[in-house]
C-alpha positions in Angstrom: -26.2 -10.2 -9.7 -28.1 -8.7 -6.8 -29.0 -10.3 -3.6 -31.1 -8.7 -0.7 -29.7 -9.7 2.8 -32.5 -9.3 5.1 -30.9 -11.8 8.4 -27.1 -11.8 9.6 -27.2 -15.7 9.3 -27.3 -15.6 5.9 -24.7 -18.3 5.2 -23.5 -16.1 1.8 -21.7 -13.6 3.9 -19.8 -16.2 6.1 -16.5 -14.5 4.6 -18.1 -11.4 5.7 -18.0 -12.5 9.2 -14.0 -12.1 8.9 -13.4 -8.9 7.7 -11.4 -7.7 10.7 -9.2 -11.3 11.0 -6.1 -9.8 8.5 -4.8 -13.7 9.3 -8.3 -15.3 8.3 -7.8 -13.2 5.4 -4.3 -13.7 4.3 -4.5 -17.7 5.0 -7.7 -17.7 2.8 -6.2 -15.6 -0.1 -8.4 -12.7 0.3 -8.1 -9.1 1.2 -11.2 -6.4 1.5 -11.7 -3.0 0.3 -13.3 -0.4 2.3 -15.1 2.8 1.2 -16.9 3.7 -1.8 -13.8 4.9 -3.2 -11.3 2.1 -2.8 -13.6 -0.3 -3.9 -15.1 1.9 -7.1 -10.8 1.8 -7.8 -11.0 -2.1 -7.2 -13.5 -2.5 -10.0 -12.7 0.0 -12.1 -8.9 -1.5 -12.0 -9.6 -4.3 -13.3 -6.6 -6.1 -11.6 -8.1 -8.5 -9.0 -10.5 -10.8 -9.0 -13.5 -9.6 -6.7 -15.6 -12.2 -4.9 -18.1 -10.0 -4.0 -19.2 -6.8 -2.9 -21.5 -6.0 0.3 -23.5 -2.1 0.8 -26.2 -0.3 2.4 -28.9 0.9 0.5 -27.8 4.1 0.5 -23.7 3.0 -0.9 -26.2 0.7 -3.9 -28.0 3.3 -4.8 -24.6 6.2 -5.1 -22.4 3.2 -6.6 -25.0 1.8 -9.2 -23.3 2.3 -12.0 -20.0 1.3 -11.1 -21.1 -2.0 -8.4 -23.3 -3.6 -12.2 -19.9 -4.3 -13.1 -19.6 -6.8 -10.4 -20.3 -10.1 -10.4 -22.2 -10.5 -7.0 -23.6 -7.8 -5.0 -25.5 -7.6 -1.5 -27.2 -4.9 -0.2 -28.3 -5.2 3.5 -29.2 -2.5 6.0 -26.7 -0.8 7.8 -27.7 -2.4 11.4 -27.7 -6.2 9.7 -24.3 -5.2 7.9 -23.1 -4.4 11.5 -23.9 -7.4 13.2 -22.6 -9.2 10.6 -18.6 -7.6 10.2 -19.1 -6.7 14.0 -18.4 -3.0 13.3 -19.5 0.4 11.8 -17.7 -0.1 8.5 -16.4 2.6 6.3 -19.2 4.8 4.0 -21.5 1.4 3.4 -19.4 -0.4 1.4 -16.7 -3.3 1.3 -15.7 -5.8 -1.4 -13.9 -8.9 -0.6 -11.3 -10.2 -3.4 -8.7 -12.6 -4.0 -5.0 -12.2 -3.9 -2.4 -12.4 -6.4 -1.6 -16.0 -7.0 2.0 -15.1 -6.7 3.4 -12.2 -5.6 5.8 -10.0 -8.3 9.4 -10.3 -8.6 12.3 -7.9 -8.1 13.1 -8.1 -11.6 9.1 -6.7 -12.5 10.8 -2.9 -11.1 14.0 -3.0 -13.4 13.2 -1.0 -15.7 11.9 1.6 -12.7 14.0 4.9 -12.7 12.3 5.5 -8.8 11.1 3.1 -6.6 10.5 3.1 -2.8 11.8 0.4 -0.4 10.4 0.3 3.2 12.0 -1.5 6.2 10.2 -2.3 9.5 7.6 0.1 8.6 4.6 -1.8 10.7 2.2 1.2 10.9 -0.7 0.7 8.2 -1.5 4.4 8.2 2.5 5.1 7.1 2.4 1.8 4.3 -1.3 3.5 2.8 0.3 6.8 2.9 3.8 6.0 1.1 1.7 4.1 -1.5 -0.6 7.2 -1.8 2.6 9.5 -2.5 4.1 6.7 -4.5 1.1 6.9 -7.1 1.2 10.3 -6.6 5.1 10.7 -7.7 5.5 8.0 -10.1 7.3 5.9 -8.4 7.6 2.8 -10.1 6.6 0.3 -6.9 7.2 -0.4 -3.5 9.6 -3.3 -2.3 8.5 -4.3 1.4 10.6 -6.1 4.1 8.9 -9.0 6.0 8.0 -6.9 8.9 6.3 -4.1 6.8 2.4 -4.1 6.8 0.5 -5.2 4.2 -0.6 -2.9 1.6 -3.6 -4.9 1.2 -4.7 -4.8 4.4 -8.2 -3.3 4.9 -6.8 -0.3 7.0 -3.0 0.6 4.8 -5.8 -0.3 1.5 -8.1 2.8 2.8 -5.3 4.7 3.3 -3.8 4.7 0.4 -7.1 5.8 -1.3 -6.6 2.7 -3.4 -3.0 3.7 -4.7 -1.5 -0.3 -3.0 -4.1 -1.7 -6.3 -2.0 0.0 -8.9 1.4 0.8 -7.5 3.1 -2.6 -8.0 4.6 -4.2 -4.9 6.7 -7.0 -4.2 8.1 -8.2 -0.3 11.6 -9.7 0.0 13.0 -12.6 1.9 15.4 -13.0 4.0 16.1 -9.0 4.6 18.1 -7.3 3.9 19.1 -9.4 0.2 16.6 -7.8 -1.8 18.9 -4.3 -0.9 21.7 -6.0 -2.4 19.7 -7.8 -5.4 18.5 -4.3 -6.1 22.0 -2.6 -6.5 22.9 -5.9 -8.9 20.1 -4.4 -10.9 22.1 -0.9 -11.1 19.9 1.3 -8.5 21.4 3.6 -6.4 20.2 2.8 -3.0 19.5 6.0 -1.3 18.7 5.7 2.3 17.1 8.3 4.2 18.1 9.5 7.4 18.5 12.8 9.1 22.5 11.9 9.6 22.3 11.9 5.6 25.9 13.0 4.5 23.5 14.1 1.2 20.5 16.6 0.9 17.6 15.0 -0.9 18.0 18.3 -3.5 22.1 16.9 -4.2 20.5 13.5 -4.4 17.7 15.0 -7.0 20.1 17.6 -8.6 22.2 14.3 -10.0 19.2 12.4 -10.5 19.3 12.9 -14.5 22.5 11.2 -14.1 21.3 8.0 -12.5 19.2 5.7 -14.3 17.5 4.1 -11.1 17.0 5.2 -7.6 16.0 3.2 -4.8 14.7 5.1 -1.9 15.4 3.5 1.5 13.1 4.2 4.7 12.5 2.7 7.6 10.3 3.0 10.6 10.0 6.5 12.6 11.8 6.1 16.4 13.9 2.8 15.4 14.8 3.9 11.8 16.6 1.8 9.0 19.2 -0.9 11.0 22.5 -0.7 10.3 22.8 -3.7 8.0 20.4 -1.8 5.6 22.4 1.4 5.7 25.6 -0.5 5.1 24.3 -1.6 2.1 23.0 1.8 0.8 25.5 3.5 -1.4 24.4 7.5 0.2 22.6 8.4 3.0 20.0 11.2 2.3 18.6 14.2 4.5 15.7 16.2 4.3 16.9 19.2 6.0 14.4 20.7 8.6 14.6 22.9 11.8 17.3 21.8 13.9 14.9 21.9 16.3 13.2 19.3 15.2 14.8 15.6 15.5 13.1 13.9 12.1 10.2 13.5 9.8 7.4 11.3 10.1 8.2 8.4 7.4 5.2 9.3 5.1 6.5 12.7 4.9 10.0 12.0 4.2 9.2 9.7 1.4 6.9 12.1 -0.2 9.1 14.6 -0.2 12.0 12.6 -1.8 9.5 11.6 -4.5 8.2 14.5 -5.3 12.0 16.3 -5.5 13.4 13.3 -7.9 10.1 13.5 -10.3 11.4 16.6 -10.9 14.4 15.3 -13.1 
């Protein structure tokens, strides 16, 4: 159904109002998507359940096809849709949804020969951009510490070009016990680090032989602490120019996924 929003006191885009609160959101079950793209994946995905979706004119009339599929749609002009989210949103278009009831458990990604778990990694840029790589590479999910961003928030959602909607995900508590959980489920934790005793191509080169692989990052500067590498069973390089000191975490991730899809 389609609404025209002609005043920024319409009550029907209250929830509108708290698109840049990521606490509002999360306490309220919701997340948004941002960008034609993202929220074209939300629909088309089929995954979540999507309140509503809010666009300009100009977003309506690119999106047609694709925004009939939703259940409620408002179109307002760009200067009410700014005084309304108090900001010059992405490409004319957001979509509000709910969250997952409950979230997945570790035992969802057993039967996944790669997956990719992230420690400390706070940046939303880094968590959109390892989710982009992990659709990219395969990987079979993403297990996130409690002090890793949320994939489904607005910014690390963009990001990831809409990858966090289909790369399963899952967050662990308390840290590090999902590491050792993990390893109880036969993966080889594989932590990168540039003190790695083992190149990413040894780590890849014996991948056939491994049935799953968990690759370990953590957060550029800081790193993985040392109660996560304890439990890792090799620590993995990326070799680069000794000039250089590391990789920026996106980077390093993509690279370890892209070497072990090869096997």
């Amino acid at each position: 159904m389609i609404h025209q929003i002609d005043r920024e006191d319409d009550p029907r885009l209250d929830r509108y109002r708290h698109v840049g609160d990521a606490r509002w959101l999360r306490e309220a079950g919701l997340f948004v998507a941002e960008g034609r793209l993202v929220v074209e994946r939300l629909i088309e995905g089929g995954g979540y359940d999507i309140e509503s979706v809010l666009v300009t004119p100009t977003a309506w009339q690119a999106m047609e096809g694709t925004l009939s599929r939703a259940a409620v749609v408002y179109v307002a002009d760009q200067n009410v849709v700014n005084g309304i989210t108090g900001f010059n949103f992405h490409r004319g278009c957001l979509a509000i949804a709910r969250r997952p009831a409950a979230q997945a458990s570790l035992e969802t990604f057993a039967r996944a020969r790669v997956v990719v778990v992230l420690e400390g990694v706070e940046n939303p840029d880094n968590v959109g951009g390892i989710f982009r790589s992990a659709a990219a590479f395969g990987a079979g999910g993403v297990i996130l510490d409690q002090r890793s961003s949320d994939p489904l928030y607005r910014k690390a959602l963009r990001t990831s070009m809409g990858a966090a909607l289909r790369v399963p995900f899952t967050r662990v508590e308390p840290w590090p016990d999902g590491i050792e959980a993990l390893r109880r489920m036969r993966f080889q934790i594989a932590a990168l680090t540039p003190r790695g005793e083992m190149s990413i191509e040894e780590l890849a080169a014996r991948h056939a032989d491994e049935n799953h692989i968990a690759v370990l990052a953590g957060a550029e500067g800081a790193g993985l602490t040392a109660d996560a590498l304890a439990l890792a069973d090799c620590r993995v390089r990326i070799p680069i120019d000794p000039r250089s000191d590391s990789l920026n975490v996106v980077v390093a991730v993509s690279i370890a996924l892209q070497k072990l899809s090869q096997y």
